[in-house]
RODO-2510 file (C-alpha; in nm, 4 decimals, decimal comma):
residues 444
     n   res          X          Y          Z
     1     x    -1,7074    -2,6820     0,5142
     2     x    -1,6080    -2,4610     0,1926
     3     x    -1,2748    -2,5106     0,0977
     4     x    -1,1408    -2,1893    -0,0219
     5     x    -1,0336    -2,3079    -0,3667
     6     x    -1,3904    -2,3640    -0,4216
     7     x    -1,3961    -1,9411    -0,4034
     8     x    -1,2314    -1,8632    -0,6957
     9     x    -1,3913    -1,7008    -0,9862
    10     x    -1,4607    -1,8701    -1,3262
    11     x    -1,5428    -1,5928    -1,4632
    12     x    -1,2326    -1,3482    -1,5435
    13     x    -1,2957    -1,3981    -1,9323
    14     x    -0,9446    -1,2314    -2,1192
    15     x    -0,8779    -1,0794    -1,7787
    16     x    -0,7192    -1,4150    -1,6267
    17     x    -0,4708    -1,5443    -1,9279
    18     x    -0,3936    -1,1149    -1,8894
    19     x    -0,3142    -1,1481    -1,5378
    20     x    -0,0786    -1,4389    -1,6175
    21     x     0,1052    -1,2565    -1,8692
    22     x     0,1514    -0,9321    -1,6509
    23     x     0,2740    -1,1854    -1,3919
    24     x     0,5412    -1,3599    -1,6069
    25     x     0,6589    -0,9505    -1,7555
    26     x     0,7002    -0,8516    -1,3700
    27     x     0,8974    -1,1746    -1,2937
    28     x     1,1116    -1,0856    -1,6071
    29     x     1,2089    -0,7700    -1,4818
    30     x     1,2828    -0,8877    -1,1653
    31     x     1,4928    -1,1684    -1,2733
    32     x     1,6984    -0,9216    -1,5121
    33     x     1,7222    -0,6837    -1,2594
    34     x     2,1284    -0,6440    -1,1887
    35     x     2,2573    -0,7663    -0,8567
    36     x     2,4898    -0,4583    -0,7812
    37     x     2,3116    -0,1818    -0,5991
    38     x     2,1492     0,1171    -0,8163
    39     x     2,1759     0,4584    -0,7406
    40     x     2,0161     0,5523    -0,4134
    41     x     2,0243     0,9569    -0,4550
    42     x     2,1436     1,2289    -0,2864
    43     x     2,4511     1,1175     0,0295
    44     x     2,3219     1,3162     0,3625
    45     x     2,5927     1,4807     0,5649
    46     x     2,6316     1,4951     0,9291
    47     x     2,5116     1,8404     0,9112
    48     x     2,2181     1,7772     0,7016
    49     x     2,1122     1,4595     0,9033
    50     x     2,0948     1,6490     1,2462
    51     x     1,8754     1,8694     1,0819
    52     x     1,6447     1,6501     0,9817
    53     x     1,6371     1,4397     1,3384
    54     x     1,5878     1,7537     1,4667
    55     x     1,3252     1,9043     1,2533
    56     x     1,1544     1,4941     1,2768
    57     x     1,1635     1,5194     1,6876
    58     x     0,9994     1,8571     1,6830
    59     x     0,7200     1,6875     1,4106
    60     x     0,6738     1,4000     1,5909
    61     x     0,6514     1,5904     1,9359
    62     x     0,3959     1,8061     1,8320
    63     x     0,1975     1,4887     1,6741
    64     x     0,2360     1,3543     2,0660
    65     x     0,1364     1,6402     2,2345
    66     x    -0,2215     1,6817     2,0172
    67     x    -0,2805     1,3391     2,0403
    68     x    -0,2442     1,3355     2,4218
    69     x    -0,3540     1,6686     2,5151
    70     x    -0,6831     1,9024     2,6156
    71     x    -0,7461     1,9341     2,2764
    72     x    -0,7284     1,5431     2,1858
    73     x    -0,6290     1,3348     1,8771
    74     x    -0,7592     1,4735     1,5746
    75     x    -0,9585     1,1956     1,3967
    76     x    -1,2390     1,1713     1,1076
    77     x    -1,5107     1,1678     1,3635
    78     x    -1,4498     1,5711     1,4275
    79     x    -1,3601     1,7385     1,1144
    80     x    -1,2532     2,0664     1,2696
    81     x    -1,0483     1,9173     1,4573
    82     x    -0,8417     1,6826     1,1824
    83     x    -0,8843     2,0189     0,9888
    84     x    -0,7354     2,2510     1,3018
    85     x    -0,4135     1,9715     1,3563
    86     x    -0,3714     1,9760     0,9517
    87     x    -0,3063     2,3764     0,9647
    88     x    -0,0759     2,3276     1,2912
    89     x     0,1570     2,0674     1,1726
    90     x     0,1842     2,1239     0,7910
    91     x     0,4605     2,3988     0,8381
    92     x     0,7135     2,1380     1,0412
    93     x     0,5598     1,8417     0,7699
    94     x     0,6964     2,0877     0,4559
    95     x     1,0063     2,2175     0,6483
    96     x     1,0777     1,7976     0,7193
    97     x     0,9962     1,7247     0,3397
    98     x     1,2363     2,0146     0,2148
    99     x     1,5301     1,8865     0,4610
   100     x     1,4758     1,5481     0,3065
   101     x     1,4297     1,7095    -0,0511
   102     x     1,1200     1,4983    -0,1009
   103     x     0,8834     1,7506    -0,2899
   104     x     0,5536     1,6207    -0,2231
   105     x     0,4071     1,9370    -0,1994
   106     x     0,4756     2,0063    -0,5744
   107     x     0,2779     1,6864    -0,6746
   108     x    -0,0026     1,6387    -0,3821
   109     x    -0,1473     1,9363    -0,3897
   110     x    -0,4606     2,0623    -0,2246
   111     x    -0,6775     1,8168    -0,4778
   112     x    -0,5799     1,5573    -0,2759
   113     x    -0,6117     1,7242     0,0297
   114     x    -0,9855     1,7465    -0,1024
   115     x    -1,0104     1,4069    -0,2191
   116     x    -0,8835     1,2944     0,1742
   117     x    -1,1386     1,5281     0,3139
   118     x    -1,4510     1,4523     0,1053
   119     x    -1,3467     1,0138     0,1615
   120     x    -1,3095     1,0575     0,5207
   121     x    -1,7148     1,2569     0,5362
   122     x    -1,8197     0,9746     0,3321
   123     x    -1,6513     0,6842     0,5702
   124     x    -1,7673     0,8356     0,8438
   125     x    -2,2019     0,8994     0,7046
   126     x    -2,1411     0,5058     0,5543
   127     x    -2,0281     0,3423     0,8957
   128     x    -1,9637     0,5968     1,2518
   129     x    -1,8192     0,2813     1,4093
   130     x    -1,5459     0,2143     1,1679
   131     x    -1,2322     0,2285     1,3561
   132     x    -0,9645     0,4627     1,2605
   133     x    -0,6984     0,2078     1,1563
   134     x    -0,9592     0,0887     0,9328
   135     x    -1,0312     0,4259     0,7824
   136     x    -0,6729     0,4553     0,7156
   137     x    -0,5727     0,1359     0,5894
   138     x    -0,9019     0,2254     0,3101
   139     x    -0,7339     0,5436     0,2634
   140     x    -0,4400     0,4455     0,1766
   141     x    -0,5827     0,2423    -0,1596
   142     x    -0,7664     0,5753    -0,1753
   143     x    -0,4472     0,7824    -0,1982
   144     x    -0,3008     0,4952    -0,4755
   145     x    -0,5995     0,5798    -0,7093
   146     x    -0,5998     0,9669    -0,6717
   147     x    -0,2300     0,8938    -0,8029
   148     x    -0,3439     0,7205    -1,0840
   149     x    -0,6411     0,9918    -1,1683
   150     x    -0,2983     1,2195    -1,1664
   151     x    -0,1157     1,0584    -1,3461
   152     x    -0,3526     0,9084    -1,6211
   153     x    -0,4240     1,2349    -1,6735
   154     x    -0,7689     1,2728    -1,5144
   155     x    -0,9425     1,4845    -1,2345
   156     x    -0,8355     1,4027    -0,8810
   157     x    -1,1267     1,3716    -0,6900
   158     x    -1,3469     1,1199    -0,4780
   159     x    -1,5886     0,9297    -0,6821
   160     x    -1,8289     0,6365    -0,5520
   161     x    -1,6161     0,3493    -0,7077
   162     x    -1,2975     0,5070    -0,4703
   163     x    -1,4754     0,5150    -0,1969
   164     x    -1,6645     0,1829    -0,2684
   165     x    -1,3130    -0,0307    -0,4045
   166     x    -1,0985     0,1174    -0,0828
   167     x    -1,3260     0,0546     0,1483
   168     x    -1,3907    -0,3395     0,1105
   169     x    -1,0435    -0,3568     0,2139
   170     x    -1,1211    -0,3014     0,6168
   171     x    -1,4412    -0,5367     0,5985
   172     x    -1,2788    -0,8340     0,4249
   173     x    -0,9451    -0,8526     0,6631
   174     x    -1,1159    -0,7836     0,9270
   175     x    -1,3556    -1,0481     0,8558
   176     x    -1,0276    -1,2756     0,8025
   177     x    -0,8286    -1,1428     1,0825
   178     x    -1,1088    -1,2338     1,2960
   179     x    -1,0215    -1,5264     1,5572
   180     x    -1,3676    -1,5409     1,6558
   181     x    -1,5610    -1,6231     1,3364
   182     x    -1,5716    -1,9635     1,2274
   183     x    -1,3993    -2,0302     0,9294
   184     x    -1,6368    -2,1559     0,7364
   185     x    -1,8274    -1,8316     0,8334
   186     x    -1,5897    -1,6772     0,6665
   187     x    -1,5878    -1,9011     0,3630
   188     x    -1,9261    -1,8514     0,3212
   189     x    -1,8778    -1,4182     0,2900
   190     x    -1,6256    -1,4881     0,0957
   191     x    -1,8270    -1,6914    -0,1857
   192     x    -2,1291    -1,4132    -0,1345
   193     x    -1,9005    -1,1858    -0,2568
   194     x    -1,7396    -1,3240    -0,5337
   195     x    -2,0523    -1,3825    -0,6194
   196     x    -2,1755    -0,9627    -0,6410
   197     x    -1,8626    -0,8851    -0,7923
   198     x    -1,9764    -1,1658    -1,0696
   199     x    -2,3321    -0,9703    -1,0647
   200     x    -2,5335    -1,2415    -0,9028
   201     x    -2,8207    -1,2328    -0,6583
   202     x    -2,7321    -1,3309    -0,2877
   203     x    -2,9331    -1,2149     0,0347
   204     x    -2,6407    -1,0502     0,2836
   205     x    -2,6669    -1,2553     0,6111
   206     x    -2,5451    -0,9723     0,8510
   207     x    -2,3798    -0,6231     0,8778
   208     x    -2,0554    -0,6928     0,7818
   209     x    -2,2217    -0,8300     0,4375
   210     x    -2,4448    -0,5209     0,3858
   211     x    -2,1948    -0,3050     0,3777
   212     x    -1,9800    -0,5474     0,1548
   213     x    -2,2922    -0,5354    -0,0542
   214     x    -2,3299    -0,1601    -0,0872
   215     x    -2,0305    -0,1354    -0,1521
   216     x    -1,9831    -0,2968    -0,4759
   217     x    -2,3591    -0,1585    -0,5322
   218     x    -2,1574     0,2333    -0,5388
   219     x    -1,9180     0,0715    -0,7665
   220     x    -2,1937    -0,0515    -1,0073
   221     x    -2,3636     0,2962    -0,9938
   222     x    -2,0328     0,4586    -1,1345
   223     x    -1,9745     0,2160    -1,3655
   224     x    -2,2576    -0,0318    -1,4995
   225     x    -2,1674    -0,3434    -1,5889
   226     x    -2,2589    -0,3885    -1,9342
   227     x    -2,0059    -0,1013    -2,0231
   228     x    -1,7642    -0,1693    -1,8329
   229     x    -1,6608    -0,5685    -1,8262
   230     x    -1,3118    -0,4927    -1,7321
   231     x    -1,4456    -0,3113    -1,4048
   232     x    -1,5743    -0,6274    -1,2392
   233     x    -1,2984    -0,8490    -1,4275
   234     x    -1,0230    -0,6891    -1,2148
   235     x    -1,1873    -0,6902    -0,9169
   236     x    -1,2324    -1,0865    -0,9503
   237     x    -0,8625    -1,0947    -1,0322
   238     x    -0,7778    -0,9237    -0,7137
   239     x    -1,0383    -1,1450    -0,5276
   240     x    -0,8921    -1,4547    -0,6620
   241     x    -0,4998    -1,3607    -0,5762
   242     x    -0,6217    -1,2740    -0,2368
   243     x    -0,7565    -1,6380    -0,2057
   244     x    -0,4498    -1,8017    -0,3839
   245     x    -0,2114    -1,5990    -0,1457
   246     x    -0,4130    -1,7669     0,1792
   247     x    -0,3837    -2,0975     0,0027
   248     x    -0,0142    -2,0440    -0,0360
   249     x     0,0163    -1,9456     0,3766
   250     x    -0,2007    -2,2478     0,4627
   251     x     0,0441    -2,4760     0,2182
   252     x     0,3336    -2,6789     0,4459
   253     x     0,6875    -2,6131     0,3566
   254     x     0,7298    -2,9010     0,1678
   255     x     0,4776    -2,9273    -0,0412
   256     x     0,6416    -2,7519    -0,2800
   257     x     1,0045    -2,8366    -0,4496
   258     x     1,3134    -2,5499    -0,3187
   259     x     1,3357    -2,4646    -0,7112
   260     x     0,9322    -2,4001    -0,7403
   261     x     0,8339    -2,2353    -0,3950
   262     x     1,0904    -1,9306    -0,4669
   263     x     0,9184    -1,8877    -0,8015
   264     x     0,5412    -1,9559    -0,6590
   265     x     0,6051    -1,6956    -0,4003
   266     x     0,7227    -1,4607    -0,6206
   267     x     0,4511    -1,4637    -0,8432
   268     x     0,2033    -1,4758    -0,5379
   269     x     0,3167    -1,1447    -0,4783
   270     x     0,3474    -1,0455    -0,7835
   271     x    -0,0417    -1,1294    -0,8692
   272     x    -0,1921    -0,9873    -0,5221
   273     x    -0,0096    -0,6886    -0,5354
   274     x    -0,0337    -0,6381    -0,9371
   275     x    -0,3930    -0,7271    -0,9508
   276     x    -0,4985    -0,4723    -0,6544
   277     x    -0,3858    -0,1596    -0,8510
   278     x    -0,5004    -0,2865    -1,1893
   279     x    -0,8512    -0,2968    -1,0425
   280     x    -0,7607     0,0566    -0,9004
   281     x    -0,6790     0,1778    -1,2620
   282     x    -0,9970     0,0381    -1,3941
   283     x    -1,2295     0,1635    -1,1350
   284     x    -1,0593     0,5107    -1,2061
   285     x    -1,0755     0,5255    -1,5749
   286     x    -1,3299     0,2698    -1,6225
   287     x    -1,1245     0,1306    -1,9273
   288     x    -0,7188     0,0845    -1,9557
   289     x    -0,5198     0,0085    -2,2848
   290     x    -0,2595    -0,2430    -2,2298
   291     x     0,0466     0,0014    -2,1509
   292     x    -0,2026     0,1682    -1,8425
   293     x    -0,2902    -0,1940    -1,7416
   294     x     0,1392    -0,2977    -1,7518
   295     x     0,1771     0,0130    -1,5796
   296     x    -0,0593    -0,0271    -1,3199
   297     x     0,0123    -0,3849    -1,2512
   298     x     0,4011    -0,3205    -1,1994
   299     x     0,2779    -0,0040    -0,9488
   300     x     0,0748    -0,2409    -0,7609
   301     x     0,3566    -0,5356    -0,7737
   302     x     0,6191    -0,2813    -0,6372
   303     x     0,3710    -0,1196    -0,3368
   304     x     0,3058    -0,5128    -0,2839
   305     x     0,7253    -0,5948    -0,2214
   306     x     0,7582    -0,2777    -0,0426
   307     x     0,5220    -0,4386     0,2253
   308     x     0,6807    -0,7264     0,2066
   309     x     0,9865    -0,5481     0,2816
   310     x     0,8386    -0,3577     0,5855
   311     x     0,7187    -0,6859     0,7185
   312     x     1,0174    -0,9079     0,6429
   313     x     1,0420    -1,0008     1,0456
   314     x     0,6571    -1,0656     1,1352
   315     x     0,6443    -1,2699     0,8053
   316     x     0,9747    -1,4713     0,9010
   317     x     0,8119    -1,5279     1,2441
   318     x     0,4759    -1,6223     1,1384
   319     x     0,6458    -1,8774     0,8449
   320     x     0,4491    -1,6468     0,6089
   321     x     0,7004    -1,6952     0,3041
   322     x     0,7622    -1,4078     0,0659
   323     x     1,0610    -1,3400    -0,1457
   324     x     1,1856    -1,1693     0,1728
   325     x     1,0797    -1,3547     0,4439
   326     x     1,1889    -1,7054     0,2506
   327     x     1,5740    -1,5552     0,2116
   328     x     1,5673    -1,4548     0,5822
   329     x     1,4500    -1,7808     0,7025
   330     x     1,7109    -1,9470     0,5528
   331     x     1,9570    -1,6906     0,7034
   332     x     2,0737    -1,5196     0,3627
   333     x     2,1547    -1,1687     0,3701
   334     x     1,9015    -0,9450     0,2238
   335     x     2,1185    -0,7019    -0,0153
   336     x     2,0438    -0,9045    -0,3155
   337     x     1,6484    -0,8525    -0,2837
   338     x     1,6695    -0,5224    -0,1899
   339     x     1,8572    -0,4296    -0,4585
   340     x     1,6553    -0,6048    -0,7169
   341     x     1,3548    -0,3852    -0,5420
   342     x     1,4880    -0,1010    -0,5974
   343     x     1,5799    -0,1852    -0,9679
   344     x     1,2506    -0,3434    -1,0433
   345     x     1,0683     0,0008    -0,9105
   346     x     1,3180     0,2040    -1,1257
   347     x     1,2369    -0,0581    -1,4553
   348     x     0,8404    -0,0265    -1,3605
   349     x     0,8605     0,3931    -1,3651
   350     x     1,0455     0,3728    -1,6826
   351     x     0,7148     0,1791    -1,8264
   352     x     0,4780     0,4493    -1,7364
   353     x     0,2715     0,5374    -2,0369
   354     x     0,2036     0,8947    -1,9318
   355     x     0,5456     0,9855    -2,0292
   356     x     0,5659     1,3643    -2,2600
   357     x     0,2503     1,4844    -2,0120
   358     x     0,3615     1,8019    -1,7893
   359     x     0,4606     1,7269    -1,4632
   360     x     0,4924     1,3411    -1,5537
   361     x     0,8894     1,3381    -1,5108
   362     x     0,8302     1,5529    -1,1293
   363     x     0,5624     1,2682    -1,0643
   364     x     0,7838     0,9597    -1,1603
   365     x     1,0820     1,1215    -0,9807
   366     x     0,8851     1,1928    -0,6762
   367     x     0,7508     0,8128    -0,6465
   368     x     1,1091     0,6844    -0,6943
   369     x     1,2699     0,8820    -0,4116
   370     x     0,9594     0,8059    -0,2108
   371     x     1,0118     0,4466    -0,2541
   372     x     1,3872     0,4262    -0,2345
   373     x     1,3583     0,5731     0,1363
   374     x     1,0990     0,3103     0,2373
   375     x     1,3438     0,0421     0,1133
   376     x     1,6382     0,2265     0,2741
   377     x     1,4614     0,2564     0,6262
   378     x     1,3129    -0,0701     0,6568
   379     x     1,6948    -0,2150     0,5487
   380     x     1,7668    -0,0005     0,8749
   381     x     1,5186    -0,1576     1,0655
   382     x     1,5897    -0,5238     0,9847
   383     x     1,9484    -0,4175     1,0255
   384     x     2,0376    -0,7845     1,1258
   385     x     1,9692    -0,9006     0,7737
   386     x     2,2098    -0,7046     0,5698
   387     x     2,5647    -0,7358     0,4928
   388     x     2,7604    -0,4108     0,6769
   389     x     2,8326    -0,3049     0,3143
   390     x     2,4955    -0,2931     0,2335
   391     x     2,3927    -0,1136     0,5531
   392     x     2,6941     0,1346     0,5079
   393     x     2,5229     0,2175     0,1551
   394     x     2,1753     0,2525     0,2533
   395     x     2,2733     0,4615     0,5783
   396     x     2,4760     0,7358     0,3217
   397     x     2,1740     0,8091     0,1198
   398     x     1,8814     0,7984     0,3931
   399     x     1,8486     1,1415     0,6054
   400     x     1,8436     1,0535     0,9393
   401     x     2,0537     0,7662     1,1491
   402     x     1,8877     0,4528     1,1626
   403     x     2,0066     0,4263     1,5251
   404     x     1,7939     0,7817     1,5676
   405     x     1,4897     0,5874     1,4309
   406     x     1,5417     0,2949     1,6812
   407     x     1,5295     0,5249     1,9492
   408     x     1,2383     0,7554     1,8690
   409     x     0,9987     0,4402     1,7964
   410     x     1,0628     0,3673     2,1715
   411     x     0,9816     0,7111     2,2671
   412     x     0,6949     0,7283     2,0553
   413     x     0,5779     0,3654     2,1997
   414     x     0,5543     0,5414     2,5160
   415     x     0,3907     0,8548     2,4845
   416     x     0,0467     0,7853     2,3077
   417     x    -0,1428     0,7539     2,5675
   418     x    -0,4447     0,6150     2,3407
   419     x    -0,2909     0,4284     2,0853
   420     x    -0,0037     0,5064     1,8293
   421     x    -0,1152     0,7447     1,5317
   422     x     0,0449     0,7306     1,2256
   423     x     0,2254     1,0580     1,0928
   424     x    -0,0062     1,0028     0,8115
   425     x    -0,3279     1,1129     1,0133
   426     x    -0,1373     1,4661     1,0649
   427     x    -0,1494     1,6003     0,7470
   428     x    -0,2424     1,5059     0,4183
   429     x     0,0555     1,5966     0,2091
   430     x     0,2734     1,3301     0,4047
   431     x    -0,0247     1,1098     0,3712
   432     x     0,0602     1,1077     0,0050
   433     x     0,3654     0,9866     0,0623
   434     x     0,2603     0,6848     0,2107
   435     x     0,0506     0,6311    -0,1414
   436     x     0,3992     0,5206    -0,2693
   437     x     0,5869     0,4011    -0,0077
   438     x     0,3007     0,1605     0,1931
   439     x     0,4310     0,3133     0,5649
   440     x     0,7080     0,4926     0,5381
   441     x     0,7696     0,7469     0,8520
   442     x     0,5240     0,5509     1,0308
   443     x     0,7619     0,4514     1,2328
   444     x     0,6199     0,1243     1,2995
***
């Protein structure tokens, strides 16, 4: 059997002692990162927050009744149809987005409305049978690098190495979510393709490799190799923190010292999270100076926490230890890390190198308040695990009562008759939002 630390790439060059550093800048930020809580924006009244649960019931109602009507869900399989539920739910989407005075609209405009349409054509000629959760968890990586075309400056649009980079997401974890395949079946994918992202020759043994295969072939295509090491250097430093983070879940508690396992599972985090948008930046430019790659790395190191964040209860349960997860398995209260979030995504903003370009200040203010509602909500939603000061805080500055959200996720559990749809599949614009903010609103 191949042991997985038998995966990982030799062959970063510069890239890996890069990585490291990046790593050990992120950690310094976090670890200076104040303990009281920062500014969380705009206090809601109670007039403001019934309308928004209002205008929200209305959004998600429609979203219901189109998903479970005559007319059916709208999906990438029928373009008219994604493109008919689009035009009937963007005017409650905007009104929502106003009431919450989140101006998406001013930022995701109709390039990336363009940039959705032209990926989701492409998924569906490369693969009919992909499911749709797969499409969309691609997509969302897709959405992350359209917001790094904006705001590096370049043309939003769908090239080859988007398309190609997002979509190995879907067939590597759902190779490794896969209870059925052997694991050294999976071991052995793996090490094929570590092996084309290094540029070597090996024969794909089924489907699922094929497409893994073409897939970095549409990358190479946009971007040969000889002129473009750092391409294929970042996409073996995202390959190898993917490994190290399974090592790190197959790893018994104590195997590791108290002292060391907080700061190993920080920087696992730090590294699979940093590492996936770096390669993002690269495979959008092609070539980063080393402000785009710090910027990119702490982007990709803050979307990484915020999922953490979101799945602070299923990690606790499944003894998958994050910075999170760790504190709430050994029954701390959560305010501290959440705070240091939301500091560390305010420190990373600040270290965006597009600063002085128009529309840079809209575009760094936007991602803020996107994220500081994701880590507001999902403090609602894990409301067990804060302090009722902390709670009290997060509850003045988010726009609707967490207690509303508890009850419409029940309603919505009940009413998809087919499965649960994200509010990202409705329209585009709020599908941008979830660029920043991993799934926020998806009520999950």
């Amino acid at each position: 059997m191949i042991d997985p630390a038998s995966c990982l790439s030799a062959e970063l060059g510069p890239m890996g002692p890069r990585v490291g550093e990046l790593v050990r800048e992120c950690r310094g930020i976090w670890e200076a990162a104040p303990a009281d809580p920062p500014p969380l924006g705009k206090r809601f009244t109670g007039r403001e927050t019934r309308a928004v649960e209002r205008e929200l019931s209305t959004f998600v109602g429609r979203v219901t009744e189109r998903a479970n009507g005559k007319q059916g869900p709208a999906s990438p399989s029928d373009p008219d149809k994604l493109e008919e539920t689009i035009a009937a739910l963007r005017p409650s989407g905007q009104r929502l987005l106003d009431l919450m005075e989140l101006p998406l609209g001013s930022i995701y405009d109709e390039r990336f409305v363009d940039s959705t349409r032209r990926f989701l054509a492409a998924a569906r000629a490369f693969d009919p049978g992909l499911g749709l959760d797969s499409v969309y968890q691609a997509l969302r990586n897709v959405w992350i690098m359209n917001t790094l075309q904006l705001e590096m400056g370049l043309e939003v649009e769908h090239t080859d190495a988007v398309f190609g980079y997002s979509m190995v997401y879907p067939y590597l974890d759902n190779l490794l979510d896969d209870n059925a395949t052997p694991v050294h079946e999976k071991l052995a994918t793996l090490a094929k393709l570590r092996a084309w992202l290094e540029g070597k020759p090996e024969e794909p043994g089924d489907t699922r490799e094929e497409k893994l295969r073409a897939l970095v072939a549409m990358v190479e295509r946009r971007f040969p190799r000889a002129g473009h090491p750092g391409v294929y250097r970042s996409m073996l430093a995202i390959f190898n923190a993917q490994i190290r983070s399974l090592l790190q879940q197959r790893a018994k508690p104590n195997e590791e010292g108290p002292a060391s396992a907080g700061d190993n599972i920080l920087a696992v985090s730090f590294e699979k999270g940093g590492t996936s948008v770096l390669a993002d930046g690269y495979l959008v430019a092609g070539r980063l100076d080393p402000d785009q790659e710090r910027f990119c790395f702490g982007f990709g190191a803050f979307l990484q926490l915020a999922d953490d964040l979101q799945d602070v209860e299923e990690d606790a349960r499944r003894g998958h230890m994050t910075v999170f997860s760790r504190a709430a398995s050994r029954g701390e209260a959560l305010d501290l890390s959440l705070f240091k979030f939301l500091w560390f995504i305010a420190a990373v903003l600040e270290r965006n190198p597009g600063r002085g370009r128009p529309g840079d200040a809209a575009l760094r203010a936007v991602m803020l308040r996107a994220c500081t509602l994701m880590a507001l909500e999902s403090a609602g939603k894990c409301r067990g695990r804060f302090s009722r000061r902390a709670l009290r805080l997060c509850q003045a500055s988010f726009p609707a009562r967490f207690s509303y959200l508890r009850k419409l996720r029940l309603k919505i559990d009940g009413r998809f008759l087919d499965g649960r749809p994200t509010i990202a599949e409705a329209d585009p614009v709020l599908a941008a939002f979830l660029s920043l903010s991993s799934r926020a609103l998806v009520l999950d």
